[in-house]
N, C-alpha and C positions, 0 to 999 in steps of 0.2 A: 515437426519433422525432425529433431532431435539437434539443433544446432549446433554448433561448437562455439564452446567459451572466446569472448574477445579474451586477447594476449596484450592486445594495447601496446603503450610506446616501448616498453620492454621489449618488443618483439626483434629490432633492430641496432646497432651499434657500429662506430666508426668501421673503413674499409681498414682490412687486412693484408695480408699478404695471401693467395688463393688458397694455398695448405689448410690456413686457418677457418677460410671461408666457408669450402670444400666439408672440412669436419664439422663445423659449426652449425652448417647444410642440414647434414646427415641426421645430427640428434636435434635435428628440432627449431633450433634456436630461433632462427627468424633472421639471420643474419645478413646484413647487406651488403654484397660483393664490389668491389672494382667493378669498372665494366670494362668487357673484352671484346674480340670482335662478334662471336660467340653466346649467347646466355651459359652460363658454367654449368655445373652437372647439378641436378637438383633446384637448382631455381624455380619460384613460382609463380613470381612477379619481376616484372621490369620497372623500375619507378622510373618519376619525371623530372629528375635530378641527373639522371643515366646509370644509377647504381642499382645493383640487382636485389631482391628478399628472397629468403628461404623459407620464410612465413610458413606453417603448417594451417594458419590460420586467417581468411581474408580479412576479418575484422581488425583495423588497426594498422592493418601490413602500407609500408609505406608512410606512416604519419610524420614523420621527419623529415621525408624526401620529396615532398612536393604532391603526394597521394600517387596512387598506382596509372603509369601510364600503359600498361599493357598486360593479360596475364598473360603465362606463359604453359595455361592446363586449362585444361577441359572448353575451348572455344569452339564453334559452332561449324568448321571445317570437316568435310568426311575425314578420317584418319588422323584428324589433331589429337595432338600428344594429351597424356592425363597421366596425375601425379600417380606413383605409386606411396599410395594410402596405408599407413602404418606399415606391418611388412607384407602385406597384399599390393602386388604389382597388378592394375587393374589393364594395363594396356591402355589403345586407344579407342576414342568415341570415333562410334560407324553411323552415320545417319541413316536410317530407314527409307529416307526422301528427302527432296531439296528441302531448304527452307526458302521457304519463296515470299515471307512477309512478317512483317516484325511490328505493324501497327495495324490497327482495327480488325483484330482477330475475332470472330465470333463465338463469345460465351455459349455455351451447354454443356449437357450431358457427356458428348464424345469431345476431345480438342478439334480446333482447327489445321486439319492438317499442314494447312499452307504456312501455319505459322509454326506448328506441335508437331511434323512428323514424326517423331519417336526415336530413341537414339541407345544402343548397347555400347560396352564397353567389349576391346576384343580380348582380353584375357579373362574375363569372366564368362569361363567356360561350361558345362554341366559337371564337368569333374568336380569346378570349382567351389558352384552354389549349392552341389548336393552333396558336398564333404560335411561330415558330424561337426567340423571345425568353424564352418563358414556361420559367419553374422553378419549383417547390414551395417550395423553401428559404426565401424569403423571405417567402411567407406562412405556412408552419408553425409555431404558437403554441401550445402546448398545455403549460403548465406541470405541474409533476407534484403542485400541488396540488389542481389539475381530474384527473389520472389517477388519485390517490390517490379523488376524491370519486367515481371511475366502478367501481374498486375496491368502494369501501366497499357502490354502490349493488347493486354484485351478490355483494356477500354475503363479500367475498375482503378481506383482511389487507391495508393500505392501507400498499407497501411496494415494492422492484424485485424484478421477478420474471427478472430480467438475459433470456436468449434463450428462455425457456420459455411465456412472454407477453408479449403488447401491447396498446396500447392503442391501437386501428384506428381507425382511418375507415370509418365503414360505407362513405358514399360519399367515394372518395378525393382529397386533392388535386388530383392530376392529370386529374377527372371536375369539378372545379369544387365540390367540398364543402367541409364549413364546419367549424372547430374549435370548432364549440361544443358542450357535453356532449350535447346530443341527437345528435350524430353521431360519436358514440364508443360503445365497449365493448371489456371486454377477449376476446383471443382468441387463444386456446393454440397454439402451433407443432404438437402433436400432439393436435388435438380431429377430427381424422379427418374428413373434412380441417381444416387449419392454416389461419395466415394467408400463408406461404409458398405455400399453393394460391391462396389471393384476391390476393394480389401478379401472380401472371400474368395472372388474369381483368382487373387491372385496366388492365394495361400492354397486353394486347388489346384491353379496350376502348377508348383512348383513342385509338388507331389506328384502331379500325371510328368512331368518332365525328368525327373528324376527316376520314376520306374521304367522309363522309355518308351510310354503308349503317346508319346508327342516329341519330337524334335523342340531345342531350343529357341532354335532360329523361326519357325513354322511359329512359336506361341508370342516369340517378340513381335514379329509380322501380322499376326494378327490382333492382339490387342492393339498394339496402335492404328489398326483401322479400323476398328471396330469393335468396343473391347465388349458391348452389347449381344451382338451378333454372335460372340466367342462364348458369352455365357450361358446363351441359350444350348448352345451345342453342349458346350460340359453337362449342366446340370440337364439339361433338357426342356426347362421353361423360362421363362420371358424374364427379365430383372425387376 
């Protein structure tokens, strides 16, 4: 799913004065703030020390400070905040539906809702995902120890399952979905149908959403309930 390079212990460096922190934020650096009463602007981690990272990168962020005691992007709250991603400001993740369960999810073909309801981001608008400019790559975040934790929740050995599995988007980037674990689950190349079948439903639909013969909100809503059911409709037959 395109990971981002670990930055490792570079990522971090003594507190500053906020000015410093504040800039050092902004481009990148990983840098680890004072703590204030506040998380500062940019922050993306709270570590367990009390000092804050700017980490662009979760791999690593924190490794001096006791490891990450809290993020401060993309957590599983209607309306929790989420990083603005290189210079695409993605807004916040909307849940689809409660999450009502984070162990003994049941493996298949569709997610378990109860665990996977499905989750968009709210600045990732149609304006957004159907600009000549728009690419997935740079807001694609999903470290593998959020995949490992979507693993664990449905039951599976918390490990790379290299092309036999993945760990999806119910609703997909390219539809304005959100990386955060309510819009994940794993899903087998061969669960009859695969995610190799949901890869074209989705690359269909961002084209019927775009020409305006579907609302965005109407295609996020229903692939996460059924993203089966949605395909037959587009194409007209069964997956």
């Amino acid at each position: 799913m395109g990971d981002s390079r670990s930055r490792g212990e570079n990522d971090t460096v003594a507190p500053r004065a906020w000015a410093v922190v504040v800039v050092a934020g902004i481009v990148g650096l990983g840098v680890v703030g004072v703590v204030g009463a506040a998380p500062p602007p940019g922050a993306t981690a709270k570590c367990k020390d009390g000092t804050y990272s700017f980490s662009q990168h979760r791999s690593g962020t924190c490794s001096r400070h006791g490891g990450v005691a809290v993020w401060l992007t993309g957590s599983s709250a209607t309306g929790s905040a989420a990083p603005a991603t290189g210079t695409l400001d993605v807004g916040k993740t909307v849940l689809l539906a409660r999450r009502t369960k984070t162990a003994g999810c049941k493996l298949g073909a569709n997610p378990d809702r109860r665990c996977s309801p499905g989750a968009y981001y709210s600045k990732l608008t149609k304006a957004v995902i159907c600009s000549s400019s728009f690419r997935t790559g740079p807001i694609r975040n999903v470290p593998d120890s959020e995949k490992h934790q979507v693993e664990i929740e449905y039951g599976l050995a918390p490990k790379g399952y290299g092309s036999t599995l993945e760990i999806d988007h119910i609703v997909s980037l390219e539809l304005g979905g959100s990386n955060d674990i309510a819009n994940l689950y794993p899903e087998k190349a061969n669960a009859d149908p695969g995610f190799h079948v949901k890869d074209k439903l989705e690359n269909r639909l961002h084209d019927i959403v775009c020409s305006g013969a579907m609302t965005l909100r109407s295609v996020q809503r229903q692939i996460a309930a059924n993203w089966q059911t949605l395909y037959k409709k587009v194409f007209g037959v069964a997956p």
